[in-house]
N, C-alpha and C positions, 0 to 999 in steps of 0.2 A: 503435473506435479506428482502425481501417482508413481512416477515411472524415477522421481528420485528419493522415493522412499523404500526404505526395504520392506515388505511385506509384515516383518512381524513389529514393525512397530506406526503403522499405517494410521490405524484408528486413533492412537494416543497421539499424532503429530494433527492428522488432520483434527481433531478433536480442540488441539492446541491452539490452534489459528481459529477454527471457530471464534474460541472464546476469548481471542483476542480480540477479534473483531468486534465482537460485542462490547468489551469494554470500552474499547477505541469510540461505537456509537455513543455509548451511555454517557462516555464522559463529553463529546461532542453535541449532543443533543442539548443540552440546558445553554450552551455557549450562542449556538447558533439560534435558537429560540429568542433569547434575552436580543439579541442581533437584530433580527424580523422585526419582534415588538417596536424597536427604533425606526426601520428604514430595509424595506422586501428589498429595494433595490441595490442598497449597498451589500444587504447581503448574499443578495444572489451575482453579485460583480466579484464578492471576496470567496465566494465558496469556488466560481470560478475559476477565477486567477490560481484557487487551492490546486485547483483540480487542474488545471497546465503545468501548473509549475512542478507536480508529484509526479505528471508524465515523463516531463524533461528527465527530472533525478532516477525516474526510473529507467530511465531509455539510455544516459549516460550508464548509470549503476550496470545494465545490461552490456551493454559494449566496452565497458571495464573487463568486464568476466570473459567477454568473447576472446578478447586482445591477449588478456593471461592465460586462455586456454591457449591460443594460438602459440602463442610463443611457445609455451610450457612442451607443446608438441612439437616445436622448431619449424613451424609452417615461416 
């Protein structure tokens, strides 16, 4: 990630995403808590499935970007 930031603004991006991440936990953390209380099992099958399913979008989202470079460059 380093390598598409410009150096002078590095700290303030990667700083950015930190704290996004955190929010993203904070506000995830009570959901999935209240979740458990119910049933370990259901929520470790949905955090799961979260977690396949974010790979896929990410993996599409990634070979979006590849296909627009590619062309962009007339390969």
């Amino acid at each position: 990630m380093n390598t598409l930031i410009s150096d002078d603004h590095s700290a303030a991006v990667l700083s950015d995403i930190s704290m996004e991440e955190r929010i993203l936990l904070a506000l995830l953390y009570p959901f999935v808590g209240a979740l458990a209380d119910n049933s370990v099992d259901l929520t470790l099958i949905i955090l799961g499935g979260l977690t396949i399913l974010a790979f896929f979008f990410l993996c599409i989202g990634r070979l979006r970007e590849e296909e627009a470079l590619a062309v962009a460059q007339g390969r």
